[in-house]
C-alpha positions as CSV (number, residue, x, y, z in Angstrom):
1,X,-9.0,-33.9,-48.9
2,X,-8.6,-29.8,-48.7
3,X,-5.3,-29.2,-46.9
4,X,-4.4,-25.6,-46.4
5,X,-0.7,-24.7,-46.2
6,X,-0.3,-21.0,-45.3
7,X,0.3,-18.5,-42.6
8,X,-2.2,-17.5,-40.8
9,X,-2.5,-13.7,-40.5
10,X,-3.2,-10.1,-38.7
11,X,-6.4,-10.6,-39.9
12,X,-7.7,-14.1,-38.5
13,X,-9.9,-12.5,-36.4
14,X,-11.9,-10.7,-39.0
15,X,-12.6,-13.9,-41.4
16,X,-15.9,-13.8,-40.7
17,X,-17.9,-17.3,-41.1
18,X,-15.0,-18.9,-43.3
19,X,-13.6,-22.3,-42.3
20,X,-10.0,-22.9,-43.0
21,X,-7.6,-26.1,-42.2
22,X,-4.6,-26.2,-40.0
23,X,-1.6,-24.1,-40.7
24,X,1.8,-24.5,-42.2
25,X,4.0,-27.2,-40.3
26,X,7.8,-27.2,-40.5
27,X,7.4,-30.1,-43.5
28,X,4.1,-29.7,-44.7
29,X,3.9,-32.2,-47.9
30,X,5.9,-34.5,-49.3
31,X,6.2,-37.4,-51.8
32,X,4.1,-36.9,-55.0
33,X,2.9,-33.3,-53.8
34,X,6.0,-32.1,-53.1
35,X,7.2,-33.7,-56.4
36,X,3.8,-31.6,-57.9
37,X,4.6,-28.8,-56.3
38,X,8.3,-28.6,-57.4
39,X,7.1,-29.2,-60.9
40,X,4.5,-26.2,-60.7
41,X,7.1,-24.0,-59.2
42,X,9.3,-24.9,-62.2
43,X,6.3,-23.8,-64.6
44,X,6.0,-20.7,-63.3
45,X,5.7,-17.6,-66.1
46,X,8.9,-15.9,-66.7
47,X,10.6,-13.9,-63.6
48,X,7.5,-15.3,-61.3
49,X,8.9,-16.7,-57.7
50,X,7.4,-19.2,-55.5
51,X,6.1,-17.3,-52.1
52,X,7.8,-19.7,-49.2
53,X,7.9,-19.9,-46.0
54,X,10.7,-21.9,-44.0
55,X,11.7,-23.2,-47.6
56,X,8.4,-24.2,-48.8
57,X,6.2,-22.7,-51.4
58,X,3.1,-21.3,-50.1
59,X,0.5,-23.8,-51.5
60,X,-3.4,-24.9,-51.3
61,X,-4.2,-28.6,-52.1
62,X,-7.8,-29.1,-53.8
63,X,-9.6,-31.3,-56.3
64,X,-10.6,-28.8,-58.5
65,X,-11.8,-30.7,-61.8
66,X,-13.0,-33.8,-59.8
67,X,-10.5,-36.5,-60.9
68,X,-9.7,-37.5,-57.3
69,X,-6.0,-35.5,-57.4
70,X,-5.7,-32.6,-55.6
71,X,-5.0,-29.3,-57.9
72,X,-2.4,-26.9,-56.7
73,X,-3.4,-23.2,-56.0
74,X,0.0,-21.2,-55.5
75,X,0.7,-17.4,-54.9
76,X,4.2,-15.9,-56.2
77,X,5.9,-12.0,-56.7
78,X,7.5,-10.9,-59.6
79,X,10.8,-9.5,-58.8
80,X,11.7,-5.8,-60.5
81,X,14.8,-4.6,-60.7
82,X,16.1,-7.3,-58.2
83,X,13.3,-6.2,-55.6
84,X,11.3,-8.6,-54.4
85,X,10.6,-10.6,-51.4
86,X,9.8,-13.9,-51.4
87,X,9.9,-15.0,-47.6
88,X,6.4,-14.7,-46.4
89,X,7.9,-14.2,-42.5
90,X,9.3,-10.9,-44.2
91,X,6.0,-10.1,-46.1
92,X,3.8,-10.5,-43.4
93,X,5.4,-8.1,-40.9
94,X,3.0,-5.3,-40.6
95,X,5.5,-2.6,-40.3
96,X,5.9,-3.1,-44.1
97,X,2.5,-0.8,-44.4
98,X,4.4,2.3,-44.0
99,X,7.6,1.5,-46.5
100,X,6.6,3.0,-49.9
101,X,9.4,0.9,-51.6
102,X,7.9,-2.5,-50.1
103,X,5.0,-2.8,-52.9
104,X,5.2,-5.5,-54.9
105,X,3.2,-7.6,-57.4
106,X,0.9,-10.6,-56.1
107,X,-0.8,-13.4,-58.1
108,X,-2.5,-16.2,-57.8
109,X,-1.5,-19.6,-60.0
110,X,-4.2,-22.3,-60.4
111,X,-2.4,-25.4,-62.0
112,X,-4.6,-28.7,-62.6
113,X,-2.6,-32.1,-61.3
114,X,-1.7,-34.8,-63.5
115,X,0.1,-38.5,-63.1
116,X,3.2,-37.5,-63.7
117,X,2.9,-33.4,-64.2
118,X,1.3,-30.2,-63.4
119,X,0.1,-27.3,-66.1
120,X,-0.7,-23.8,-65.3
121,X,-4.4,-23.0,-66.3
122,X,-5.0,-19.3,-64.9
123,X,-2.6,-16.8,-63.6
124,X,-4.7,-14.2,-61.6
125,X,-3.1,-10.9,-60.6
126,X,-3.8,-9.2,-57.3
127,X,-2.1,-6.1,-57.8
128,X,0.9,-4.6,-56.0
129,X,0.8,-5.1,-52.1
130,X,3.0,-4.4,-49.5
131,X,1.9,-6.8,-46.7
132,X,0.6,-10.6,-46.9
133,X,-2.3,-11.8,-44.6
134,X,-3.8,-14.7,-45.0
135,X,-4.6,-17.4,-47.8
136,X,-7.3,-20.2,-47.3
137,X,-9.8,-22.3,-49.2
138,X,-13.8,-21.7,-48.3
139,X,-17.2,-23.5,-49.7
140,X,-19.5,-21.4,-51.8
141,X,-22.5,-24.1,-51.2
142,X,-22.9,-26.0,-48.2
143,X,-20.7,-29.3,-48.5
144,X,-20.2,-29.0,-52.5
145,X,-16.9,-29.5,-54.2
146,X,-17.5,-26.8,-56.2
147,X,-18.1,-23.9,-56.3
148,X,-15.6,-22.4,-54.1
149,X,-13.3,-19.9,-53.4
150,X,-9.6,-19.1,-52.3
151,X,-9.1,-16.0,-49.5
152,X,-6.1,-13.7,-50.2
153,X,-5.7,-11.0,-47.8
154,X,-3.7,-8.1,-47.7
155,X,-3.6,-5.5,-44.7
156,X,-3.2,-2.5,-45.4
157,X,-2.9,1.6,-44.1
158,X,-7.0,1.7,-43.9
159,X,-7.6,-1.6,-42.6
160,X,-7.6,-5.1,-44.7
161,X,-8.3,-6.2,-48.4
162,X,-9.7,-9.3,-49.2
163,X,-9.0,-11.2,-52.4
164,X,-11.7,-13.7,-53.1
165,X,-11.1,-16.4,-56.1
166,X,-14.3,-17.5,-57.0
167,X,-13.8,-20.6,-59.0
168,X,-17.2,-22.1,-60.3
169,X,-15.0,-24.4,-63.0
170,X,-12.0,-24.9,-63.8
171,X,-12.5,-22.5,-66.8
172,X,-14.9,-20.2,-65.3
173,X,-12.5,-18.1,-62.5
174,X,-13.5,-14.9,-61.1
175,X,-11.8,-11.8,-58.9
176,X,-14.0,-9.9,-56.2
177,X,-12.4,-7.8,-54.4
178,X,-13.7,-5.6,-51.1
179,X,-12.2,-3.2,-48.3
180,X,-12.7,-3.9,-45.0
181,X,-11.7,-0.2,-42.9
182,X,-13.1,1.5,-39.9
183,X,-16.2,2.4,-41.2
184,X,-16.5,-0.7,-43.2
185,X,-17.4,-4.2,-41.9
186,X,-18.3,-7.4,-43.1
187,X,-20.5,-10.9,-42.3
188,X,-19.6,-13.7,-43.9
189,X,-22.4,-16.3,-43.3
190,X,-25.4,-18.1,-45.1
191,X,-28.4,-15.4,-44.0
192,X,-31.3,-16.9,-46.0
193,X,-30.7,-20.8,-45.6
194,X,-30.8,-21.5,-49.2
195,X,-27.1,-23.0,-48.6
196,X,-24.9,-20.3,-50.4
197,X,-22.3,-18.2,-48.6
198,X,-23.7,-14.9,-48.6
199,X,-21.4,-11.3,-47.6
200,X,-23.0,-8.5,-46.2
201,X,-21.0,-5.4,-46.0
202,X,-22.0,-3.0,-43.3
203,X,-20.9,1.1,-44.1
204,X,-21.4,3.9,-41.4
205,X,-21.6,7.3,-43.1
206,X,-22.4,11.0,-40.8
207,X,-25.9,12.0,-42.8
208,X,-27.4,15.4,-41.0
209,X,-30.1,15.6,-38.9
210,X,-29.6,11.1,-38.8
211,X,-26.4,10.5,-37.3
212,X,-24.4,7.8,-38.3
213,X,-26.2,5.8,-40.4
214,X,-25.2,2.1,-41.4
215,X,-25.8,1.0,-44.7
216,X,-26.5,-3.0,-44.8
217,X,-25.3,-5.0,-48.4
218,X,-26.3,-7.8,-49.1
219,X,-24.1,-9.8,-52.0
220,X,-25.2,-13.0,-52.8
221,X,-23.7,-16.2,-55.3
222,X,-24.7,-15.2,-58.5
223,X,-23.5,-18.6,-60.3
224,X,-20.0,-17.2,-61.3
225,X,-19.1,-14.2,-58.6
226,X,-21.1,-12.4,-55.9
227,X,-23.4,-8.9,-56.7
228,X,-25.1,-7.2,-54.6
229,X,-28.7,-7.9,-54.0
230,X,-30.4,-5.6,-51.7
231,X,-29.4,-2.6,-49.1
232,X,-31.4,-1.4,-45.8
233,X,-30.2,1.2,-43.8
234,X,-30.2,0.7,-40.0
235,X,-31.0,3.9,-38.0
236,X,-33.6,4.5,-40.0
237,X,-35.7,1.2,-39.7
238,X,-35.0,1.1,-36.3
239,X,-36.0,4.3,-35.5
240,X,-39.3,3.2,-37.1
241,X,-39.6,-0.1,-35.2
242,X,-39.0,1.6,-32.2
243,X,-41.8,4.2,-32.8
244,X,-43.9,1.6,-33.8
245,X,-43.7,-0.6,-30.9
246,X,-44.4,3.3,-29.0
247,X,-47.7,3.8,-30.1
248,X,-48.6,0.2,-29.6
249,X,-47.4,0.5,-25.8
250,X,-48.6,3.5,-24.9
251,X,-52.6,2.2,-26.3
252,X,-52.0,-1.1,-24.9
253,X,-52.9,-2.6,-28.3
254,X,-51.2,-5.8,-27.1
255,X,-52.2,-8.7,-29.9
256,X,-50.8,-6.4,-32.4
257,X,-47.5,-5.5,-30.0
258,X,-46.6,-9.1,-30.1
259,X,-47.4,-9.6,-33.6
260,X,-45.0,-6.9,-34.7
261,X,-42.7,-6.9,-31.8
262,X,-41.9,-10.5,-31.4
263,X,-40.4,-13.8,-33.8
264,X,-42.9,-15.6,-34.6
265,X,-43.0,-18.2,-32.5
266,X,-42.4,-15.8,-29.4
267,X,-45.9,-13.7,-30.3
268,X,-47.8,-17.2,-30.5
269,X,-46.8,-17.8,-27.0
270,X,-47.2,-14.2,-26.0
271,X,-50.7,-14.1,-27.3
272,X,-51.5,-17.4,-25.4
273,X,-50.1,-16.1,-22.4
274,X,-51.0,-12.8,-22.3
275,X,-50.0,-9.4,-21.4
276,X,-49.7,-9.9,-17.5
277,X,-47.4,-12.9,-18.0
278,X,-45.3,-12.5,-21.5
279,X,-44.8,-8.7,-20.5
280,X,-42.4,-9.5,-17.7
281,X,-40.3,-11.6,-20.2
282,X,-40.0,-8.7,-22.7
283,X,-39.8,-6.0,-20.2
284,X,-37.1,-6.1,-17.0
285,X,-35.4,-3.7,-14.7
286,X,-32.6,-2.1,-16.1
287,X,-29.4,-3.1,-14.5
288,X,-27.7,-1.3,-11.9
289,X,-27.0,1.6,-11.2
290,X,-30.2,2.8,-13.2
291,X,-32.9,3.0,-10.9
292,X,-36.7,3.6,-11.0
293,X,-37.3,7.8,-11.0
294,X,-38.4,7.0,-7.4
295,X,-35.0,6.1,-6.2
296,X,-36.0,2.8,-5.2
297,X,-34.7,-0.1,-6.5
298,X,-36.7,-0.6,-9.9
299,X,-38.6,-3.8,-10.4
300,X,-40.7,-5.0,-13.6
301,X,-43.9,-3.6,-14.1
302,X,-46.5,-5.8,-11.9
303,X,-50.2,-6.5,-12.9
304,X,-51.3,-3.2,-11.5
305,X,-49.4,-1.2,-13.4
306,X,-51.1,-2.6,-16.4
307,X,-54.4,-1.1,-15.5
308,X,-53.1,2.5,-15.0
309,X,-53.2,4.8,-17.9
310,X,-50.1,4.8,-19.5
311,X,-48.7,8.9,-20.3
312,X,-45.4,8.5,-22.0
313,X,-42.7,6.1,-23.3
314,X,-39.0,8.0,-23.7
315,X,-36.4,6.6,-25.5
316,X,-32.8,8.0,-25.4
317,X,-31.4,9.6,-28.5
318,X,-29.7,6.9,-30.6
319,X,-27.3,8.5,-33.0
320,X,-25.3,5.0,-34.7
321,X,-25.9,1.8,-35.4
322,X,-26.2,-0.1,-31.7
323,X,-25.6,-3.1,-32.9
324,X,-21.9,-4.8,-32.5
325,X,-20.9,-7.2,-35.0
326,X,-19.7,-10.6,-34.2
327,X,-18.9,-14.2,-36.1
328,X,-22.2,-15.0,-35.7
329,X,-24.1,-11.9,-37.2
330,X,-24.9,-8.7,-35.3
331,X,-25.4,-8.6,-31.8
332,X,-28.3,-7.5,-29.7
333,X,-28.6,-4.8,-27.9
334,X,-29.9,-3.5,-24.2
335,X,-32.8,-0.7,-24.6
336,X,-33.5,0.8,-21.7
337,X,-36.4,3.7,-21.9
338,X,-38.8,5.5,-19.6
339,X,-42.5,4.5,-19.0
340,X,-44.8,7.2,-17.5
341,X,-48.2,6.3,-15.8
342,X,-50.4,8.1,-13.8
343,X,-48.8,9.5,-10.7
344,X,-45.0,7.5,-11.1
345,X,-42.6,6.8,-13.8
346,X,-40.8,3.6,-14.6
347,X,-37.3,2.9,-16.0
348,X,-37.7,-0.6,-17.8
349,X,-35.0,-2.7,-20.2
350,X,-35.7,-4.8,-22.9
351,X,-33.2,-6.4,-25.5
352,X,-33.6,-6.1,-29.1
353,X,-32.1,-7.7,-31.6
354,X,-31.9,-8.1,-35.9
355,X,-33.4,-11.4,-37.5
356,X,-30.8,-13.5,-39.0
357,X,-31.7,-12.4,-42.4
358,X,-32.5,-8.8,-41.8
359,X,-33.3,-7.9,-46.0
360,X,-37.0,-9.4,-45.2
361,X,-39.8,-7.9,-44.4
362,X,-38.9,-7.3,-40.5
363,X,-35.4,-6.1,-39.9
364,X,-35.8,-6.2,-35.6
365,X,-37.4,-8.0,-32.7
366,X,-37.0,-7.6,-28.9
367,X,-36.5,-11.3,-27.4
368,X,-38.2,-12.7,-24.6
369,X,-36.0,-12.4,-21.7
């Protein structure tokens, strides 16, 4: 059984897609673990110190080699010159970020449980910090033991670190390490179904004559740590998709509208349907106060509209990635543009949204409404 003992940070709310177990309680183990844990405190290194919290060490419980005890994962300081704080109500107080003198050293001890003791088998160092987040256990694959990894995070001026562990054995134990800031973002979530944990780090950077494009990452489990698979950029492809679906619009080329526009399943019933029905579920009136150019309230398109020769579709200027990002991956977002037929215009609203796994061959889709 995984228990998680910890404190549960600043930065909760950014953990994207991770699952974590309740937090510390005023005695949070007892009997042979605290025995355990006592006994791993006592085989620290040298001038290493126990990070507590209302008198107990900070401490995750896991089976880590499989022999049906649980391991003991425990984070300490090193004190310097009689610095060092130890109380993780202290540490975690965000006004810590802006006191030079409150660095100090972090690491991370893995010690394997026995019957009656517990050695240290890694020491991992994760630098000198000045406040403490959050520290949690998370799956690597779907409902595996192992591989795994342990969450350390640290906030910071430009945002929040996080610390991964990746432990893959009990001998094979790596560091990643990534920035999350205001131009920086991540997703924690498995995007290609193949039952890994995959992180995809989204960057906006100003380019000229763009805007501000978003940079898409893709790391995936590489057996021992994650590396970074494939990139897209944002603006860019949806600048093309929305161009694309343009041209097929304004020549009524529907079949191939719904075959690029739509999921899958969505253009099959599109096609079945056809334009004068499945057109009214992509396309709707924008939402007040946005009217049709008329000044009448706007409605959909109806069938009549369809035989008209379409003159124009307008889109507004889009200048940054549209799309917010939530636990569940990014959101959709509402388009609204301007169709012009013979003798009226139109001002219509449709939704569009990214594909779970966005680093295939389609990146977008608008979603029947």
């Amino acid at each position: 059984m995984d228990r998680f003992i910890g404190f549960l940070g600043v930065a909760l709310g950014l953990l994207l897609g991770l699952a974590h177990t309740p937090s510390l309680h005023s005695q949070p183990y007892a009997g042979v673990l605290l025995q355990a844990v006592k006994d791993a405190v006592r085989n620290l290194p040298a001038g290493h110190e126990a990070l507590q919290r209302e008198g107990f060490p900070q401490v995750i419980f896991y089976d880590l080699d499989g022999d049906g005890m649980e391991d003991l994962f425990l984070l300490s300081t090193k004190k310097t010159e009689g610095m060092g704080v130890t109380d993780l109500k202290i540490l975690s107080d965000y006004s810590r970020v802006f006191e030079a003198k409150a660095a100090q050293p972090f690491f991370l001890h893995i010690f394997l449980r026995r019957q009656t003791s517990s050695s240290l088998v890694k020491t991992i160092d994760l630098g000198s910090k000045r406040v403490f987040g959050s520290f949690h256990r998370f799956e690597i694959r779907h409902g595996a033991r192992i591989p795994f990894g342990i969450e350390v995070t640290f906030p910071n001026r430009v945002g929040l670190e996080r610390d991964w562990v990746l432990v893959s054995s009990s001998s094979r134990i790596e560091l990643f390490v990534f920035q999350e800031q205001h131009n920086v973002k991540s997703y924690v979530k498995d995007i290609n179904g193949d039952g890994f944990l995959d992180l995809v780090l989204f960057e906006d950077l100003f380019e000229d004559s763009v805007g501000y494009e978003t940079y898409a990452s893709w790391y995936q489990w590489d057996g021992t740590t994650y590396k970074r698979f494939r990139s897209v950029n944002i603006l860019r492809n949806l600048r093309t998709f929305l161009q694309t679906i343009r041209q097929q619009i304004l020549s009524k080329n529907w079949d191939a509208f719904f075959q690029y526009a739509l999921q899958p399943q969505d253009a099959s019933y599109a096609k079945a349907s056809g334009p004068e029905v499945a057109l009214k579920r992509i396309f709707r009136a924008p939402p007040p106060p946005l009217y049709s150019v008329s000044g009448a309230e706007a409605e959909s398109p109806g069938i009549e509209v369809l035989q008209k020769k379409f003159i124009d579709l307008i889109y507004p200027e889009i200048l940054e990635n549209p799309f917010s990002l939530r636990e569940e991956g990014p959101e959709s977002f509402l388009l609204t543009f301007r169709l012009v037929v013979e003798g009226e215009s139109f001002l219509l609203s449709t939704r569009v949204s990214m594909y779970k796994n966005f680093f295939g061959e389609r990146l977008f889709h608008l979603i029947l409404q």
